[in-house]
N, C-alpha and C positions, 0 to 999 in steps of 0.2 A: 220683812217680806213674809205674805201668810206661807201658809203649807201649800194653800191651791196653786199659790204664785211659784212656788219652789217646784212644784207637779208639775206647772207648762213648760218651767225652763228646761230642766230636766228633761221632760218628753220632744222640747224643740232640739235641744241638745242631741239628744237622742237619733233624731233624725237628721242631725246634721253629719254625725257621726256613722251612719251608714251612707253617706255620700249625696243624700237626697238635698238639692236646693230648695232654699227657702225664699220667698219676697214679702214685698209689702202685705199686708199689713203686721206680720211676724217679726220681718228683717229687712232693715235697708244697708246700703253700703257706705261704709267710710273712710273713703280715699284719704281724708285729713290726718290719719291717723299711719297706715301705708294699703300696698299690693294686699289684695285677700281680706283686707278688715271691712267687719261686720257689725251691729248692734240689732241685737232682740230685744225685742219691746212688749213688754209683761204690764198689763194693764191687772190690779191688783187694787181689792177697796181702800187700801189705804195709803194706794197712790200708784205713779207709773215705776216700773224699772227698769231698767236697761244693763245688758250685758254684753261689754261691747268683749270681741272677740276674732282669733285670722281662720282662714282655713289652710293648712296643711295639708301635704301630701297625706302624712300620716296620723297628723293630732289635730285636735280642733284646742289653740291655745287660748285661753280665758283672761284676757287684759285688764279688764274690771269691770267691776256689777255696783252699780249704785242707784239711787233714788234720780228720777228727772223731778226738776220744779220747775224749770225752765224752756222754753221752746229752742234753746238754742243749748250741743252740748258743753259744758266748761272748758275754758282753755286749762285749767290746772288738768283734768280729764284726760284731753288729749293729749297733754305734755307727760303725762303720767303712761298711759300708756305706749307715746312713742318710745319710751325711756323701756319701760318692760320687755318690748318687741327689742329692742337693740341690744340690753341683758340676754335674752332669751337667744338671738341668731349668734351672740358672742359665744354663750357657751356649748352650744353646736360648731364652733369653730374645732 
């Protein structure tokens, strides 16, 4: 990911982080994943990125960040992520 592409996420982050919504064409939803999950989409010369991510009352938690090559996201992806989210609510137990 270049530096400019690490600048938008960050600055989208950023705003998500003071409570401001985001949509299309920044952020779509992804319900496949659960409640609150999101992906930012960081278009970057040396290709697309995506940062899928939930919202929190209090945190905006970071599921994972990889390269898209495809129009559709990976099931490894999403199973990767559900798995993080289920880690992540366990140890808030």
């Amino acid at each position: 990911m270049s530096q400019a592409a690490r600048l938008e996420a960050g600055y989208l982050l950023r705003q998500l982080q003071r409570g401001e919504s985001l949509s299309m064409p920044q952020s779509r939803p992804m319900p496949s994943i659960g409640s609150r999950c999101h992906e930012l989409r960081i278009n970057d010369s040396s290709g697309t990125w995506r940062v899928l991510y939930r919202i929190n009352k209090d945190a905006i938690v970071i599921l994972e960040v990889f390269a898209k090559k495809t129009g559709k996201t990976p099931k490894g992806v999403i199973a990767t992520c559900r798995n993080r989210l289920k880690e992540y609510e366990d140890a808030g137990k």
